[in-house]
Structure formats: C-alpha cells, structure tokens
C-alpha positions in Angstrom: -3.3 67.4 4.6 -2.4 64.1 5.7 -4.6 60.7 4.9 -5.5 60.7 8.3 -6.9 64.0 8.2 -9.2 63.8 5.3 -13.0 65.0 5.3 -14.3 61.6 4.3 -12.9 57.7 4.7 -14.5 56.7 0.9 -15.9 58.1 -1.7 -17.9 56.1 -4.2 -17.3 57.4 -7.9 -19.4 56.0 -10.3 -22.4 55.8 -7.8 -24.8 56.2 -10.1 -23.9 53.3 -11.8 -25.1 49.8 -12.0 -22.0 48.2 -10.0 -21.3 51.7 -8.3 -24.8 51.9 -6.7 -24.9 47.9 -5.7 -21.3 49.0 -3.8 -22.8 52.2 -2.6 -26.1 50.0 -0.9 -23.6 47.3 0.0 -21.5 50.5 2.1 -24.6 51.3 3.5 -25.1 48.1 5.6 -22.0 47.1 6.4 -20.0 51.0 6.4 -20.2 51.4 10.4 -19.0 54.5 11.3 -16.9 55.2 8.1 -17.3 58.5 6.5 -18.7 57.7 3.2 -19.2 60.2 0.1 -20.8 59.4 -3.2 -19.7 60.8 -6.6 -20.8 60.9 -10.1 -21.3 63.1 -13.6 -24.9 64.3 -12.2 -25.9 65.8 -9.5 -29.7 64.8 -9.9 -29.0 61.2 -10.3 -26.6 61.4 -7.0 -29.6 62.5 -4.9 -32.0 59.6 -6.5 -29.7 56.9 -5.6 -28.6 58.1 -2.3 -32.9 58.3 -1.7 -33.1 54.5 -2.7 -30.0 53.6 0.0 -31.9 53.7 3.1 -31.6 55.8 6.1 -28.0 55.0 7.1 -26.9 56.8 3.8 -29.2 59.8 3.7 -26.5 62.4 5.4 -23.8 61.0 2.8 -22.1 64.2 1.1 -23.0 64.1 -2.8 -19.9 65.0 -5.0 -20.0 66.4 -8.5 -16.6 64.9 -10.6 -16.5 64.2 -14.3 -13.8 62.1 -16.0 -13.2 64.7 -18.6 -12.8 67.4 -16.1 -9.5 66.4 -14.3 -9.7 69.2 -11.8 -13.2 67.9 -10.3 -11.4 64.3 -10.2 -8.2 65.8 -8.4 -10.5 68.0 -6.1 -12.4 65.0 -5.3 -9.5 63.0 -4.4 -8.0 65.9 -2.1 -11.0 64.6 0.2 -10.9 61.3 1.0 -8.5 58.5 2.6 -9.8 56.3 -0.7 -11.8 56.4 -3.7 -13.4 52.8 -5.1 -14.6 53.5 -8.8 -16.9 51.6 -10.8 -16.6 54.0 -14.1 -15.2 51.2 -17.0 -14.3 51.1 -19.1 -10.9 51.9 -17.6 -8.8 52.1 -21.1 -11.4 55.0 -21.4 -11.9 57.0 -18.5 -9.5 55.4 -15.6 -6.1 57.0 -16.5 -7.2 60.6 -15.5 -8.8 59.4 -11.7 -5.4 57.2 -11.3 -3.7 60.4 -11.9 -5.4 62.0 -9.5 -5.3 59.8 -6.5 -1.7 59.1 -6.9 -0.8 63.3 -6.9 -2.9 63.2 -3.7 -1.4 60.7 -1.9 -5.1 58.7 -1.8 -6.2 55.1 -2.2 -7.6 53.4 -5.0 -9.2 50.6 -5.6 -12.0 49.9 -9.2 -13.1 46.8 -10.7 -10.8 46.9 -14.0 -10.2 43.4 -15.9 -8.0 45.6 -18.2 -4.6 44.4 -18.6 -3.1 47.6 -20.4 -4.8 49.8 -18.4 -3.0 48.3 -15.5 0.3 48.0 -17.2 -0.4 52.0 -18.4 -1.0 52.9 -14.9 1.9 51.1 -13.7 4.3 52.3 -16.1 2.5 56.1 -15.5 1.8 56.7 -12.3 3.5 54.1 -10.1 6.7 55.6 -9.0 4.5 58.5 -8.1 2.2 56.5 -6.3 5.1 55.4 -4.0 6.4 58.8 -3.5 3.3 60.3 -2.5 2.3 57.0 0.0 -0.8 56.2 -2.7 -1.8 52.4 -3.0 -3.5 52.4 -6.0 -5.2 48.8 -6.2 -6.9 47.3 -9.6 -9.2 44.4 -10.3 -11.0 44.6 -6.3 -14.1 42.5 -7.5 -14.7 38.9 -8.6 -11.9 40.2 -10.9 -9.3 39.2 -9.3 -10.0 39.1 -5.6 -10.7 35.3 -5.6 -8.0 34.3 -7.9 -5.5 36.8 -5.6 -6.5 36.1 -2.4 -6.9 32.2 -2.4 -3.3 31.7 -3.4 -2.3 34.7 -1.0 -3.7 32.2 1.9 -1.8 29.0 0.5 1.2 31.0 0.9 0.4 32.0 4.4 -0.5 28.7 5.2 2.0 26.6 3.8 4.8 29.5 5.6 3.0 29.1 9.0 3.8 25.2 8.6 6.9 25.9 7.5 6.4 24.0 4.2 8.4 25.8 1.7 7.4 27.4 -1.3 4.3 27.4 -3.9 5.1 25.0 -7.0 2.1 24.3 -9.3 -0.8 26.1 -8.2 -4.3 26.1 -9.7 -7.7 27.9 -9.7 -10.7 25.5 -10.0 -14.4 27.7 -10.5 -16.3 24.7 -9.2 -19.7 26.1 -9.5 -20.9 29.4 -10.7 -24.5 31.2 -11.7 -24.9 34.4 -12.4 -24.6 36.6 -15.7 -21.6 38.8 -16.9 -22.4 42.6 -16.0 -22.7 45.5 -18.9 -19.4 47.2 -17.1 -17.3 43.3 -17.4 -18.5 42.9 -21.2 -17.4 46.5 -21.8 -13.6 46.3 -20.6 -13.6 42.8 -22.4 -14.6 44.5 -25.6 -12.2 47.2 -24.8 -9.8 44.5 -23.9 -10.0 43.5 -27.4 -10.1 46.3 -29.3 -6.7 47.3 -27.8 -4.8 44.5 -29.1 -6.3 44.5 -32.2 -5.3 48.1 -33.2 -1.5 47.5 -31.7 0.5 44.2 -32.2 2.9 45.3 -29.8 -0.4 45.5 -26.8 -1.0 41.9 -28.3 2.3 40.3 -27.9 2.4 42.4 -24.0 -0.9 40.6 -23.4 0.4 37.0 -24.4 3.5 37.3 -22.0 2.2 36.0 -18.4 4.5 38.0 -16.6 3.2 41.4 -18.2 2.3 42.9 -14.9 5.3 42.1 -13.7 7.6 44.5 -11.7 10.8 43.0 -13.3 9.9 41.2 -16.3 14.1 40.0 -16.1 13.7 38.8 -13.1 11.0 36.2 -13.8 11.4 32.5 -13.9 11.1 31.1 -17.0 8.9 27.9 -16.3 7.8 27.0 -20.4 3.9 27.7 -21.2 1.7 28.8 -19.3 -1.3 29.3 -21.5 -4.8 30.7 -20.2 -6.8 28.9 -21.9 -6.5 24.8 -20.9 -8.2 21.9 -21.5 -7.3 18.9 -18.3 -8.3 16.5 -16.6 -9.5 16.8 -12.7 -6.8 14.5 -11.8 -4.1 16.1 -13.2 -4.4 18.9 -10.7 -5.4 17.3 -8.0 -6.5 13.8 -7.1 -10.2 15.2 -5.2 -10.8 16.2 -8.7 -10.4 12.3 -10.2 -13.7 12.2 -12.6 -13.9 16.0 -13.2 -13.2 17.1 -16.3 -12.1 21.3 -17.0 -12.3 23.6 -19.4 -11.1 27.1 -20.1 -12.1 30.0 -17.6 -13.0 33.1 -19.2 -11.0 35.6 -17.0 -7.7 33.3 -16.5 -5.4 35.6 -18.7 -6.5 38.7 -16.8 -6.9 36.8 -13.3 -3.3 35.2 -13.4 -1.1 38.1 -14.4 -2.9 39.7 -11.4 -1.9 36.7 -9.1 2.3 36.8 -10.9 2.3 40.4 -9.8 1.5 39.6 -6.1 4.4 37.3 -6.6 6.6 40.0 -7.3 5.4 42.7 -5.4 6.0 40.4 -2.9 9.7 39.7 -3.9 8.8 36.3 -5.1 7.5 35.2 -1.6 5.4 32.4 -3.1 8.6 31.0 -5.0 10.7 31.4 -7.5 9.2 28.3 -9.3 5.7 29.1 -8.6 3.5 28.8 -11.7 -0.1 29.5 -11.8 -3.0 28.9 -14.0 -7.2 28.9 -13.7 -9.8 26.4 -15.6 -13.5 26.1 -14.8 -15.2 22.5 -14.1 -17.1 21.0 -16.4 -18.6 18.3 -14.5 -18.0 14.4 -14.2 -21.1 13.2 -16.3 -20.3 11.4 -20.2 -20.7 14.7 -21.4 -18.1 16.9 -19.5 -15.1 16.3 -21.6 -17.0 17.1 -24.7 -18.4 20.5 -23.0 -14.7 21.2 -21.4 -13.3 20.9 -25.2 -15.6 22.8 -27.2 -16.2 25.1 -24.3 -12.2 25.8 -24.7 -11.8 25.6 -28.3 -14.4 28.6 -28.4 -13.0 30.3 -25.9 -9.0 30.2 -27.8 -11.3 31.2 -30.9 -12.9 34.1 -29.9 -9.7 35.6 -28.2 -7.9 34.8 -30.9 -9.7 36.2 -33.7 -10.7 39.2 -31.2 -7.5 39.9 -30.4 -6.9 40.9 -34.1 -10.0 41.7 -35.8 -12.0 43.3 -33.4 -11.4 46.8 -34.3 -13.1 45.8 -37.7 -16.6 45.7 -36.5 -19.0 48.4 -36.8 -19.3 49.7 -33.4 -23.1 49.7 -34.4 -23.3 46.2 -33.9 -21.3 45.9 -31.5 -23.3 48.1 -28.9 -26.4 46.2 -30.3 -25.4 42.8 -29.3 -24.0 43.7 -26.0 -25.0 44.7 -22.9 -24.9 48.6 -22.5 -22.7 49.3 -18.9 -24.5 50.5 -16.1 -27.1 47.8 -16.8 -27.9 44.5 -15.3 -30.0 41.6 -14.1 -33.0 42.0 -11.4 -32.4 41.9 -7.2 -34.4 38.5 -7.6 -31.6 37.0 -10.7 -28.6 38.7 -8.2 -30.0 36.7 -5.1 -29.8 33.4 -7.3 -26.4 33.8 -8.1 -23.5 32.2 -6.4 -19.9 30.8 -6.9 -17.1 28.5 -5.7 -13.5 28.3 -6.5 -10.8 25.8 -5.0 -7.4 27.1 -5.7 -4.9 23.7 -5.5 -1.4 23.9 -4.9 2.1 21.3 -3.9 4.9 23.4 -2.0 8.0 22.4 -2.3 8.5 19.7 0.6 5.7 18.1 -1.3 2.7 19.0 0.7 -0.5 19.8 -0.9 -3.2 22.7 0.3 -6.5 23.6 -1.0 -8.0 27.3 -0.6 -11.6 27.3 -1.0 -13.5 30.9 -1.2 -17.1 31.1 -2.1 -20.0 33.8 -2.0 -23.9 33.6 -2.2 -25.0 36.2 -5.0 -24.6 37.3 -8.7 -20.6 37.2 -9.2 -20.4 40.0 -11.5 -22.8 42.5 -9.0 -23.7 41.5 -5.8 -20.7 39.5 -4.9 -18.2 42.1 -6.6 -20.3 44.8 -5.0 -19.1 43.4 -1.1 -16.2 42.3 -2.7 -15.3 45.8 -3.5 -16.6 47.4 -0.7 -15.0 45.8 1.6 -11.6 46.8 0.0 -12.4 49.7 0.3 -13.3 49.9 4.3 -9.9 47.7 4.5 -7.7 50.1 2.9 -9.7 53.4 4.7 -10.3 51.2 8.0 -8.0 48.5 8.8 -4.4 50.5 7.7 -2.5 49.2 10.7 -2.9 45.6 8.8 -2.1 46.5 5.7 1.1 46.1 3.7 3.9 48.8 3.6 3.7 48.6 -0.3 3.0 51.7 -2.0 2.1 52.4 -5.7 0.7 50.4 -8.2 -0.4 47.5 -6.4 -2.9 44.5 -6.0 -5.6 43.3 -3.7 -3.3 40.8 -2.0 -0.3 42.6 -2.0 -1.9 45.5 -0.6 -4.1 44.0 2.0 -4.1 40.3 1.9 -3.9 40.1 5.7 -6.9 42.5 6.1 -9.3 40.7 3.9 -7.8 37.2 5.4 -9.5 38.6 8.4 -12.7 41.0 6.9 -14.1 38.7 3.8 -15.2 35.7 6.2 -17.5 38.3 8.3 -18.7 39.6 5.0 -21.9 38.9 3.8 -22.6 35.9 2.2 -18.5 34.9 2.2 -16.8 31.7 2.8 -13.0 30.9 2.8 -11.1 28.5 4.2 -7.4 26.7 3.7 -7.0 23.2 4.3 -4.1 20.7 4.2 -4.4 17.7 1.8 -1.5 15.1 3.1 
C-alpha cells in the first residue's frame, strides 16, 4: 500500500496528552477535509478527548497503540500518510515509533528537543527511512521551527536577489511569555541525564555540527558556543542599546538549523555560522540581567551535564512539572513570542526574518506549529522537498510552511532587506 492509498492522512499519537490534545483541538479547526485519527495507551481517555474536540472531530477513528508494544505502533503506522507524536520523552519512548514509520514508508513529525535521540534516530533508522520514501521530521514545535524556518527564508530571499551566501546569522527572541510545558522540562531533564551517565554523549553534544550528515565535511569556523553574552549592536545595528543574554534552547535549536545546512548540501554556505541569544532589554539593568541570566544558564548545563544522574529521581519529579500537564486556556491565550533572525550574505547585504505567534510558546503555539506540519507533509506533498530520511522541518518542507504558517492562526513572518 502506497502513501497515497492510506486509510487516514494523520494520526495524532499521544492524543491524550497535554501537547497531543492542544494539536488534536488545533486539527480540529483548521484540518479541512484531512482524514484525521487519534491514538493513545487508553481507549477510555481517547473517547473523552475526542468528546471535548467539538463536532468536526467526533467521526475521528480512535486507535489503541502503546510504546512498549511495537506491533500496535507498526500497525498504526501501516494506516496513515503521517503520524505527529507528542509522547516525550523521546530518549524513552521515541526510538520504537521512529522504527515503525520508517519500515512503513510513513511520515513523522514530534516535538523532541532531544539531541541524541535525534543523532540515535539518524544513525538507526535514516538510511532506511530513505529506502522506504519515509521523511521522518524532529523538533516541529517552537523547538525548532522558528529557529529553522527563519534562516530557511533568509536563504530564499537573499538567492531570489541573487545576493550570495549566509555568513553570520543570528536568532534574536525579542519578546516572549509563556511557561515551559511538563513534556519540554522532561526531555531537558532527559537531556541531561544522558550526558551525565556517558562522556562520550557529552563531548557529541558540545560539537555544533553533531547532527550533521558529514561531520568531515563541515567548515571549521572557531567557537560557536550556545550560550553568549553580546551586545545588540554587535549583531545588528537595529539592536544598538539592547543588550542579550543566553537562550535556553540555542544548543538544541542550532544543531537543528547546521543540519538544514547540510541536508541541503550546504545551500546556505559554506561559511555560514549560526547562533541564538534572547533580549534582555535596553534599560540600566539589561546588561546585568543578560550576564547573570547567562552565567546561570552555562552553570546549570554545565553541572547538569555531569551530575545529573546523581539526584534522587524523587526530587527530581517533585520539583518539576509532571508531562502531560500544563498552564490554563486563560495563561495559554496570554502567551506570545517574537524572534528576529539577522544575517550578512556574502556581497555584504543584510536581511532580517521576523516570525511571531499570539499564544503560550510551549502549547498553543507549538500545538499549530505542529499541526500544521503535519497537514504540510500529509497535504501539501507536491511542495515538499525530495529529501527522504532523517530530516528537519526546513529541509523537509520549508517551502510549504513559507506558504501555510502566515494563514495560520495567530502567525506572523516576514523577510526584509536591511541595506
């Protein structure tokens, strides 16, 4: 059975979920005609959420799949053009569902800030994935659709006016409000705990080209580090008087962005070198916020990163936020974010990407952010790449959601030329 000739066009797994049943409600506005099934562990807690969707989802197909029963997973993906999965975290239960959906030729796409994971399902299933006409596409939320895509449309841009290549290119989170979901906390822990129980995992995760497709055949530009402490004006002269700090997802969000590079056989340049910071503000107390603000940040990775696995897991999972859980519909409408990605080609002209969403980044806005991939790679597959495998959002479909994410709800991007 072909793609094309697959019972349904999605199916949610992890619907039951926090993040999955935000994705599943977001599908049920904005799914058209698409042929949309959910899955989950429970059959009982399948029919409650589908009841709380609204009468667009009530004839939705309820499928029973379980992590730790491969043959419901590979059944499941036997069905559908794409599965989107929201069950983190990933270093846990993703490997299996991966697995799967590669075998049967079906597309991916879940919400993973997981390096590891990623590199594991690269190094696992990606030739498969290619064989069998899979794309299997991680980190399709605010992880790392904003970091991906806005450079993906400075590269478009500066190509269409013939410009030349990316040089120095640089995320900005301008504003944001909004909380850090249950499911984010938990693959940031698991993040963690990885590369504190293997060195080797540790030194992969320092490397900024660990993603890549040919770690050889990367540029070697000098450091790159994630976590940065700058002045506005040394990226760009609109941010004279700004003063940035370290962002919080940069090392997972910029290996994502290096392996669009080379996915894309270095299309942005061979020189191109990429990082992300988050603005603290112009007032007399931004620098002092944007250094102590980074200087926690490199602490906590750092002593994370190697002593992590000592905690008692008791205390962890009391101080945390349990996954599947988050804020109230009220806290989710308040939230919102902005990011200006910077960059200066080659010929020395300077372009500014500027994406932004109304609602919580970590739920509502990954919710359409996610779904939305997933209607583009089950919907839209005349625009998408001819990539196959292990992939990411923009080398997948960076076209697709050029054109679907500013009709989405609540989404704004645009590219502009500096000089």
């Amino acid at each position: 059975m072909t793609a094309a000739d697959r019972e349904f066009d999605i199916v949610v797994y992890g619907a039951t979920g926090f993040a999955g049943r935000l994705t599943a409600l977001y599908l049920a506005t904005a799914g058209g005609d698409a042929r949309i099934a959910l899955a989950g562990r429970s059959a009982d807690k399948l029919i409650k959420v589908r009841d709380s969707l609204g009468p667009a989802a009530q004839s939705w197909p309820l499928i029973t799949a379980d992590a730790s029963q491969p043959s419901t997973l590979n059944a499941m993906a036997a069905r559908t053009r794409v599965v989107i999965t929201t069950v983190g975290p990933y270093t846990k239960y993703g490997l299996p569902l991966v697995a799967a959906c590669a075998a049967a030729g079906t597309d991916y796409a879940d919400l993973t800030g997981e390096t590891m994971f990623i590199r594991d399902s690269i190094d696992t299933y990606h030739k498969e994935a290619a064989d069998t006409g899979a794309r299997i596409v991680h980190s399709c939320g605010f992880d790392s659709v904003p970091s991906d895509l806005t450079v993906y449309a400075l590269h478009k841009q500066a190509q269409a006016d013939g410009a030349g290549d990316l040089l120095d290119t640089t995320m900005v989170v301008r504003r944001f409000a909004g909380g850090v979901s249950g499911g984010t906390v938990a693959s940031m822990l698991e993040v963690m705990k990885t590369a504190s129980k293997d060195p080797a995992a540790r030194a992969a995760m320092l490397d900024p080209y660990t993603l890549s497709t040919d770690r050889g055949a990367e540029p070697e530009l000098g450091a790159q580090p994630d976590i940065a402490w700058r002045k506005g004006v040394q990226i760009a002269p609109e941010l004279a008087g700004v003063w940035t700090g370290a962002f919080v997802m940069a090392a997972t969000n910029s290996r994502i962005v290096r392996r669009s590079n080379a996915l894309l056989n270095w299309s942005y340049g061979r020189r191109f070198a990429y990082s992300e910071v988050m603005s603290m503000g112009s007032s007399p107390m931004a620098p002092i916020a944007a250094a102590v603000g980074t200087a926690t940040n490199a602490a906590v990775l750092a002593l994370g990163s190697r002593y992590f696995d000592k905690l008692p897991d008791r205390l962890v999972q009391r101080i945390v936020p349990k996954p599947g859980t988050g804020p109230s519909e009220a806290t989710r409408e308040r939230g919102h974010y902005t990011v200006e990605t910077y960059t200066t080609t080659t010929t020395g002209a300077r372009y500014r990407t500027t994406m932004a969403q109304v609602g919580d980044p970590g739920y509502k806005s990954t919710a359409v952010l996610l779904g939305e991939c997933g209607l583009a790679l089950a919907l839209h597959r005349d625009t998408l790449s001819d990539l196959r495998g292990v992939l990411t959002p923009a080398a997948a479909m960076g076209d697709a959601l050029l054109d679907l994410l500013p009709a989405a709800d609540g989404v704004t991007l645009e590219t502009t030329r500096l000089n």
